[in-house]
Each structure stands twice: as C-alpha cells, then as structure tokens.
C-alpha positions in Angstrom: -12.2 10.6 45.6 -14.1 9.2 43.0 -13.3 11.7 40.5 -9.6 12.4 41.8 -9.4 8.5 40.1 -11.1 9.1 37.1 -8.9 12.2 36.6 -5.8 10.1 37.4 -7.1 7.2 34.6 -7.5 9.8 32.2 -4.2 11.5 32.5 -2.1 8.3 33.1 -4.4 7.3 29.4 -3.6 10.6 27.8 0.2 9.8 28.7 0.4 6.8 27.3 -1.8 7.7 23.9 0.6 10.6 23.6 4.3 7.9 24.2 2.4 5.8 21.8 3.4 7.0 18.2 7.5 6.1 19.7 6.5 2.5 20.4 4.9 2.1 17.2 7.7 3.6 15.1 10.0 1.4 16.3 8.0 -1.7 15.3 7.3 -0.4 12.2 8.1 -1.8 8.8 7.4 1.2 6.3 10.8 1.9 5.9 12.2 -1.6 6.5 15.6 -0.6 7.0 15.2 2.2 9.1 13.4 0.4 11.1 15.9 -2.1 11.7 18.1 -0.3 12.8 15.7 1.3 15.5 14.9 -2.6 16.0 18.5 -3.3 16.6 20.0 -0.4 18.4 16.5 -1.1 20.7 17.6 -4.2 21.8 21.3 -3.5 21.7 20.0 -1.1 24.5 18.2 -3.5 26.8 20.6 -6.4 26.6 23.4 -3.5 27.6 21.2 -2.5 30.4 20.4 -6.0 31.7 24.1 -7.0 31.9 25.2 -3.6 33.7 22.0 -4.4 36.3 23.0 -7.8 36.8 26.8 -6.4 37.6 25.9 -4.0 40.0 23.2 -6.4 41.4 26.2 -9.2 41.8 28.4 -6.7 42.7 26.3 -5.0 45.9 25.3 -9.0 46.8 29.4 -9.5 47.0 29.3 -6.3 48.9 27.3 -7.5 51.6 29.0 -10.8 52.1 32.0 -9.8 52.6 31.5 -7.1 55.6 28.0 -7.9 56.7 25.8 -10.9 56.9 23.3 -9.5 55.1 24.3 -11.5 51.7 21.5 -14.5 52.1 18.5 -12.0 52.6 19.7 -10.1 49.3 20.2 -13.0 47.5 17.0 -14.5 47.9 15.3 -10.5 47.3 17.6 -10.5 44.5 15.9 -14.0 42.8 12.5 -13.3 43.7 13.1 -10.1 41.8 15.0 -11.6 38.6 12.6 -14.0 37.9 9.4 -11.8 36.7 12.0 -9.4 35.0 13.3 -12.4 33.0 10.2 -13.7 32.2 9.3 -9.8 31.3 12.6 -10.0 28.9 11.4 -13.5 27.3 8.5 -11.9 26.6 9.9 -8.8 25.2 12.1 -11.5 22.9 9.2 -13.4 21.8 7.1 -9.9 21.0 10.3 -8.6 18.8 10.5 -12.1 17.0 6.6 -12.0 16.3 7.6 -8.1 14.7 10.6 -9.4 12.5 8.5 -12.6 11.5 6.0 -10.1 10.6 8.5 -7.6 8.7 10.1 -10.5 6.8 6.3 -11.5 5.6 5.0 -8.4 4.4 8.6 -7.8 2.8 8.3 -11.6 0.6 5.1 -10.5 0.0 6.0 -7.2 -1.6 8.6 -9.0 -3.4 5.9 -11.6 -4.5 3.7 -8.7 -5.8 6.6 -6.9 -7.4 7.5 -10.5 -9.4 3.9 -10.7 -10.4 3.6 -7.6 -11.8 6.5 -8.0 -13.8 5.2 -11.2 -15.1 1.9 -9.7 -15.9 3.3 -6.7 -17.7 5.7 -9.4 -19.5 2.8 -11.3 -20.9 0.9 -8.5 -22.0 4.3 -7.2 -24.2 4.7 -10.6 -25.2 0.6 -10.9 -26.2 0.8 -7.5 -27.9 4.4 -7.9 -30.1 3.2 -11.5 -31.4 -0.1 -9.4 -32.5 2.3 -6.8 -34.0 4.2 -9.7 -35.6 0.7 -11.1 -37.2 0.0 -7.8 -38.6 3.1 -8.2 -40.5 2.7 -11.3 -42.1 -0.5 -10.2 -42.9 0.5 -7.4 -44.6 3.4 -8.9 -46.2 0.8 -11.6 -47.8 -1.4 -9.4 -49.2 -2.9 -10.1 -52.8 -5.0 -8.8 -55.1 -5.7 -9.4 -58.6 -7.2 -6.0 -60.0 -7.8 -7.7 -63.4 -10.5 -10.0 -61.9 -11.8 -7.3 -59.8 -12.1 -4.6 -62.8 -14.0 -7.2 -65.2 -16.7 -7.4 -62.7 -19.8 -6.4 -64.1 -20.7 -5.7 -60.5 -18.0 -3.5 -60.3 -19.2 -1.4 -63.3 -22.8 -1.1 -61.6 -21.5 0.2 -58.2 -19.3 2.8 -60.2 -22.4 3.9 -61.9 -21.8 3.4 -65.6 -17.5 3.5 -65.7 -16.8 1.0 -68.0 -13.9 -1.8 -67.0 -12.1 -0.7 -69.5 -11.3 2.5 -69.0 -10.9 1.4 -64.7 -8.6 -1.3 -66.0 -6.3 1.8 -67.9 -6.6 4.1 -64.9 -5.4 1.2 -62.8 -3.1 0.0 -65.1 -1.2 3.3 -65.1 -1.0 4.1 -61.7 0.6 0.6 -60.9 4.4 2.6 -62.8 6.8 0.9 -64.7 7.6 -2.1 -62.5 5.0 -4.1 -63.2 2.8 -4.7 -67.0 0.3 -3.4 -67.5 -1.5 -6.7 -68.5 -0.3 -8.1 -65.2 -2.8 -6.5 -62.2 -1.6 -8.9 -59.2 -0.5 -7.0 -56.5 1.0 -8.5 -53.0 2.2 -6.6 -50.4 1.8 -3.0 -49.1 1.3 -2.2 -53.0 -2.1 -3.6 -52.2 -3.5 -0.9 -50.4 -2.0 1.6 -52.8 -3.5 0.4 -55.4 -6.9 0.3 -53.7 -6.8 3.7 -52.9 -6.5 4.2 -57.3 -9.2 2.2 -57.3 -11.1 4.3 -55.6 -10.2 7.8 -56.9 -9.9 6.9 -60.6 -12.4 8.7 -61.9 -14.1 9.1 -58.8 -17.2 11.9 -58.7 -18.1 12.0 -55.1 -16.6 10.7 -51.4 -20.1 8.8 -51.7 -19.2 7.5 -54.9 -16.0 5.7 -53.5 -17.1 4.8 -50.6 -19.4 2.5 -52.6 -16.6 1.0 -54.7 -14.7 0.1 -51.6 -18.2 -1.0 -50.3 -18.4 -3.2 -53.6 -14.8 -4.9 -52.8 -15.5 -5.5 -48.7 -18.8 -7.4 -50.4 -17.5 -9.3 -53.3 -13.5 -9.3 -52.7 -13.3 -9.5 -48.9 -10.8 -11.8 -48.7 -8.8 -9.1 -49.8 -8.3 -7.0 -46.8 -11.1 -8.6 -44.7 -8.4 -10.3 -42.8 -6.4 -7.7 -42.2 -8.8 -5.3 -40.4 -10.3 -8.3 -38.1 -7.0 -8.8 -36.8 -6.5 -4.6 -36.2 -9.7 -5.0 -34.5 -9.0 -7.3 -32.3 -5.9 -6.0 -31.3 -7.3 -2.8 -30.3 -9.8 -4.6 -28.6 -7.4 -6.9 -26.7 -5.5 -3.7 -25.2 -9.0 -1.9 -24.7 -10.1 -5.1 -22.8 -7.1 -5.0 -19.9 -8.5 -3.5 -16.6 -7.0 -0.4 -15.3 -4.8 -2.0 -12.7 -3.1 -5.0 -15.2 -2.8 -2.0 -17.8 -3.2 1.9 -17.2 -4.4 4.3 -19.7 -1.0 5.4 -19.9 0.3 2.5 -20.8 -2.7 1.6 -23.3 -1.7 4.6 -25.3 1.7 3.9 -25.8 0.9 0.7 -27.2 -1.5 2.0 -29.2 1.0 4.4 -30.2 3.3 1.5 -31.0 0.5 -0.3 -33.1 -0.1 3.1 -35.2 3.4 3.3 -36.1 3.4 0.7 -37.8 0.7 2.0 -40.4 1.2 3.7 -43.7 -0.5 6.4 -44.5 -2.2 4.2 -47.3 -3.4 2.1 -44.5 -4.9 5.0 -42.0 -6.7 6.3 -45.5 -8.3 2.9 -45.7 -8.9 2.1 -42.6 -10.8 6.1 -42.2 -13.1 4.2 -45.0 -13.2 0.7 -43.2 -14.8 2.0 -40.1 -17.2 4.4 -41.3 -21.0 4.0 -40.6 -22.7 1.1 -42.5 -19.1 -0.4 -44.0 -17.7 -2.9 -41.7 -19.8 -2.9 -38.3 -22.1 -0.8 -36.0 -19.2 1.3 -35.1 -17.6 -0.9 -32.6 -14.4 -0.5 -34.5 -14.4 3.3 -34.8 -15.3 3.5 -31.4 -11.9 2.2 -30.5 -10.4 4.7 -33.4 -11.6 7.2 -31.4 -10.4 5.7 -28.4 -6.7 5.7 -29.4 -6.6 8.8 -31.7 -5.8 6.0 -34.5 -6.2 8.6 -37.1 -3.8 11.1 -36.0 -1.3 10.9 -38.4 -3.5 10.5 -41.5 -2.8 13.2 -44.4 -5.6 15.1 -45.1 -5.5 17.7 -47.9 -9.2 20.1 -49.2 -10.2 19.5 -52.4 -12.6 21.5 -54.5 -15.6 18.2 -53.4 -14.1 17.0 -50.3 -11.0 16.0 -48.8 -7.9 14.2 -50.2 -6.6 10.5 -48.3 -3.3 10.3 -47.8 -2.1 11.8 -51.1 -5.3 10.4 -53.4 -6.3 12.0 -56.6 -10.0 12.6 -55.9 -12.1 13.5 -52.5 -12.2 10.5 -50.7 -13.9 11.8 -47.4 -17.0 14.7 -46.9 -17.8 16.4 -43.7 -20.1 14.1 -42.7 -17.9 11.9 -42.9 -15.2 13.5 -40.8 -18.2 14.4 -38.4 -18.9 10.4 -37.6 -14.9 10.1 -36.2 -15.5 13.4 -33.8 -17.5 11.4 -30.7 -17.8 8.3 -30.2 -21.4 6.4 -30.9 -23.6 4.7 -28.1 -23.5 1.2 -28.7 -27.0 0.1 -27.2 -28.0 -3.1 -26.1 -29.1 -5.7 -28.7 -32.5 -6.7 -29.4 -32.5 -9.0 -32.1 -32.4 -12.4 -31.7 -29.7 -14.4 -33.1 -28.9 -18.4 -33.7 -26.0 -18.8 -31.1 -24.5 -22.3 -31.2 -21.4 -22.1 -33.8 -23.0 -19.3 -35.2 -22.4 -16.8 -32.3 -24.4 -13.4 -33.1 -24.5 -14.4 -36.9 -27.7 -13.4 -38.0 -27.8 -14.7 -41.5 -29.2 -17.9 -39.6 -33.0 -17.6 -38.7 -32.7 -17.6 -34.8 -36.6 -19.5 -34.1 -35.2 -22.9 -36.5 -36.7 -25.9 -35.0 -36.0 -29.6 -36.2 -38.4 -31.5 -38.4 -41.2 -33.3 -36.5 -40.8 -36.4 -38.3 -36.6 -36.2 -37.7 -37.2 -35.4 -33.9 -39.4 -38.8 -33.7 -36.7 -40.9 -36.2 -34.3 -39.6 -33.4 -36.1 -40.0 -30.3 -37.0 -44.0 -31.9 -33.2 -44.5 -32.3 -32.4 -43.5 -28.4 -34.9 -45.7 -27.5 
C-alpha cells in the first residue's frame, strides 16, 4: 500500500513537472507582447467559462423549481459550491495582477537601462569630440620661432658641429616662397613641417635626429609639449572606459576617429615623441600600440634608415621600428617621490623635512 502511494505521488509529481513549462509560458514576460496576448486570451477564457457555468447553473436551479420542489436544496448546494470557486477566481485575479505589475516593472526597468545607456554613450561622444575640438585649437595655435631655436649654441652642440648658419639656410629654404627668409615664425600645422626640416637638414644618422628633436622637447618644449600631453590623455581617457560603458569595438572607432585627424607630419613626429627615453617610460607608446596609432604613417627605405612621412633624411632605424612591435611591461614603481602638489615629480627630493628651528617658531605660534 505503502509503495502503491509513493508511486501515485511520484506520477501525479511527474505530471505536473511535465504541464509546468505551459503555466509558466503564459506568465512569462520574455516576449512581452506575446505574452499578453496569451495573458489576455487566458482570462478572456475563464471569464467566458464562468458566465456559461453560472447560466447553466441558474438555468438547471429554474429547472427544478418549476416542476419539482427540489429548487431550495440546489440552491443552497449551488452557494456552498460558488463561494470557494469565487474566492478561487479572486485569487486567480489577484495572482494575474501580481504578473502584470511584475511585467510592467521589469519592462520600466528595461526602458530605464535602455535611457541610461544612451546617456552614458552620449557623454562619452560628447567627452571625446570636445577633446577632438581641443586638439584643434591646439594645433591651430601652434608657434615656433626657428630663428631663436637655430642661434642656440645648444642646438649646434646636440647637432654635433653644424653650424647655425648653414641650419638657419636649410631651414630657411624649406619654409618656400610664402614666407622670408629672415622671418622663421611658424604657427599652425606649418609647425610640424618645419620640425621635421629641422631634423633632416643635414641629418647623418636616425640617432642623430632623434637628438635634435631631443634638444627641442628639452629647451623648446613649449613648442609641441602641449600638444602631445593632450593626445595622451585622450588616448588614455578612451583606454580608461571599462568594457561594459565602452567595448573594444567601440574604443577603436574612436580611436580611428582621433587618427584621422593627424597629418602625416604629425604620425612622423609623434613615431619620434614616443620612442624609448624621449617623452616617458613608454606609457604613451603603449597606447600607440594599443590603437594601431601609426598605421597610416608613410614609410619609405633609404640607403641609412627609413624616410618619415616624405622627409629628406632617415629619420627612423630598425631598432627603432622594433620598440613599436610589442608593447613594454610597465612594472611597478620603486622610487620614492614628493607627492603633495608635486604628484610623482621627482625633481623634488622625496625625504625633505622642515627646519628644526622653523618647526619650533611654528609649534610656539599654535600655542
């Protein structure tokens, strides 16, 4: 007997595991209006049924007062019947308002997520076109005077011996016919053009270029110093969104965007910003790398190198090349910096301590 139960259970369990899957498809809210529909056309059904029962319910209780005297006895199995089956149909109501209170929820929801997202990808277009507008005016207010820079007796040691003068001609003659030749102020995109003649003219080696542009990141920085900060950091800011704000996908084509907006004179100097021991510790070529920043650069062999972007002279070796190829480790940081206002800057020594005989004048003057 015992087991003629626990077969029963399990079959009448099995039945109702198996009829589940139709109860819960027509609560669901994956497809809202499907559902719905199934919702409506669910209830439509019941409410049908119940008013057809109750008719042929009031219709046999007629029945059976009109030719017997049976009426009362229905009538009162009729009511003790109704009652649980209209409690049963209140709470069928209440369950199916719970379900639609439920769909309407998760469907604001969605809509809430939808809105945010929008408003998230808005601000990140709106962050990253004001940074493309920046770059602009940055560009566009360019200077350079390449008299003060060619007078430099600096300038003549880095180049190894190549007098000013003869720099000052080469310069001179590459700026064309626009502009005298006694009259070496350059704004603009002209600025990097002119860089690059700076560092080709006469040029005997990649190595030996790279240490004129070197000379002008050093002693002329507020030249272009400016400019590739900003680059930086807008690389950086797109590099910084987390994968669900901002997909690779989507990091690419702005970085695309950001690219397109480069010369060619531009990619040439900024191959020569970011190489190792020129700007930083590679932070900046790392994200070079990251973007294929570089991927429209022209690049032409020379006899002792490789040609910029149309430059006269071998402005990049293999070695060179070599350093964009894979990206470098940035390690942790051992050294001990300032902090404060300073940040990382390490030109302040990072053990200063105040003066004994200050520390005392202060502590006297708190008390």
């Amino acid at each position: 007997m015992k087991e003629w139960i626990k077969g029963r259970l399990k079959r009448t369990n099995q039945f109702l595991d198996d009829k589940y899957p139709h109860f819960e498809k027509l609560l669901s809210d994956e497809k809202k209006e499907a559902a719905g529909l199934t919702l409506n056309k669910a209830l439509y059904k019941v409410l049908a049924g119940a008013i057809i029962c109750a008719g042929l319910l009031l219709s046999i209780n007629l029945i059976l007062i009109t030719f017997t005297d049976k009426g009362g006895v229905f009538g009162d199995f009729l009511g003790g019947v109704l009652n649980p089956v209209l409690t049963f149909f209140t709470l069928f109501g209440l369950i199916v308002t719970i379900v639609i209170q439920r769909q309407e929820l998760r469907l604001a929801r969605y809509e809430y997520e939808k809105t945010a997202d929008a408003l998230s990808t808005q601000a990140i277009e709106t962050t990253f076109f004001n940074i493309i507008d920046l770059h602009h005016k940055i560009v566009d207010n360019l200077k350079a005077d390449f008299e003060e820079l060619s007078d430099r007796t600096e300038a003549e040691k880095v180049i190894k011996g190549l007098s000013a003068s003869i720099l000052k001609a080469g310069l001179g003659a590459s700026i064309g016919a626009s502009i005298e030749s006694k009259n070496l102020k350059i704004e603009g995109r002209a600025v990097f053009e002119e860089i690059l003649s700076f560092l080709s003219v006469e040029a005997k080696s990649p190595e030996e270029s790279l240490e004129r542009y070197k000379y002008i990141q050093d002693q002329h920085n507020h030249i272009l110093g400016h400019y590739f900060r900003n680059l930086y950091q807008a690389l950086k800011v797109i590099k910084g969104y987390e994968d669900n704000k901002l997909s690779s996908e989507q990091k690419r084509k702005y970085t695309s965007i950001l690219r397109a907006q480069l010369s060619t004179k531009e990619l040439a100097l900024l191959f020569i910003n970011c190489i190792e021991g020129v700007s930083d510790s590679g932070q900046f070529k790392n994200l070079l790398i990251d973007f294929q920043m570089l991927e429209h650069l022209p690049i032409s062999k020379v006899d002792d190198g490789y040609s910029l972007a149309g430059s006269k002279t071998a402005l990049a070796s293999d070695e060179m090349f070599l350093q964009y190829k894979t990206k470098k480790e940035i390690g942790s940081d051992l050294n001990k910096y300032y902090g404060g206002a300073f940040g990382e800057n390490r030109g302040v020594p990072y053990n200063l301590r105040p003066n004994r005989s200050i520390q005392q004048t202060a502590e006297a003057a708190a008390d």
